[in-house]
C-alpha positions, 0 to 999 in steps of 0.5 A: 123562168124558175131559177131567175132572180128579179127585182121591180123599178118602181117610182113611187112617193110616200104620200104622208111625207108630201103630207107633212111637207105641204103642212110644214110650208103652210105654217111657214108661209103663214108665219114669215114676215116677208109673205105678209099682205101678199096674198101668199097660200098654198094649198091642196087641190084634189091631186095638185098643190095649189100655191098663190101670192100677188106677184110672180115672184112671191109665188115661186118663193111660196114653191121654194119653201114647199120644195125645201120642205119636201127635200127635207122630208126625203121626197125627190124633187124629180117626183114634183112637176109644176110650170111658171106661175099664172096669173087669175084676177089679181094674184098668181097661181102656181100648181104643182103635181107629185108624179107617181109611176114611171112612164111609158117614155122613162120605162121605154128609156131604161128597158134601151139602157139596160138592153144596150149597157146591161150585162147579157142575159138581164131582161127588162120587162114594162108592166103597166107603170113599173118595170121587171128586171130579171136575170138568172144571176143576182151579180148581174142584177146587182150591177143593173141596178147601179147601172140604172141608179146612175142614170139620168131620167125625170124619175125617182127609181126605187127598187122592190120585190127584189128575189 
């Protein structure tokens, strides 16, 4: 393996942004006239973002405003997974999660594509959550990560450790 240039694919989300965001959409949904006497909160909830309001509606607004500040704040949205709102008693819940890491089924996607459209001699490696690419030219490796910047797959990739 020595003299073979490498890069990792990882997919991760700085966590003082979601931070900042969640802050943001706080102030935001406490300030706004039209969430006023609808119960209208969103909160963290160990790993989950908890967003509640009195109808389903009102809910996915409360999402929309947290979703805008995370796009503006540079967090992808494919790293944020959250269903439909549930109804608890007399309000509606919605919980979101931020996913980190790519998974075995996204790894297993991308190892095919860089194996059946990748140049010849690049390799794709699963280590745990990410995933290794090497190859013996760097032109080779710069085209696999376009390749893999284009393709489309529930996860936001970033590329480390490239060498």
């Amino acid at each position: 393996m020595a003299g073979d240039s490498s890069f990792d694919v990882v997919s991760k989300v700085d966590p003082q942004e979601v931070e900042n965001a969640l802050n943001q959409a706080y102030k935001e949904i406490d300030q706004r006239y039209d969430f006023k006497g609808v119960g209208a909160s969103i909160e963290k909830s160990g790993e989950a973002i908890l967003m509640k309001a009195n109808s389903p509606e009102r809910v996915k607004a409360v999402m929309d405003v947290f979703i805008a500040k995370l796009a503006k704040r540079g967090v992808s949205l494919k790293s944020l997974e959250y269903g439909e709102p549930q109804p608890s008693g007399k309000e509606y819940r919605l919980t979101a999660t931020i996913k980190e890491g790519i998974s075995q089924e996204i790894a297993k996607k991308l190892t095919k594509l860089v194996r059946d459209e990748g140049p010849k001699g690049v390799k794709a490696l699963i280590q745990g959550d990410e995933l290794r690419i090497t190859s013996k030219s760097r032109d080779d490796l710069q085209e696999t990560m376009a390749l893999l910047k284009g393709a489309d797959v529930e996860a936001d990739l970033q590329f480390t450790n490239y060498r």
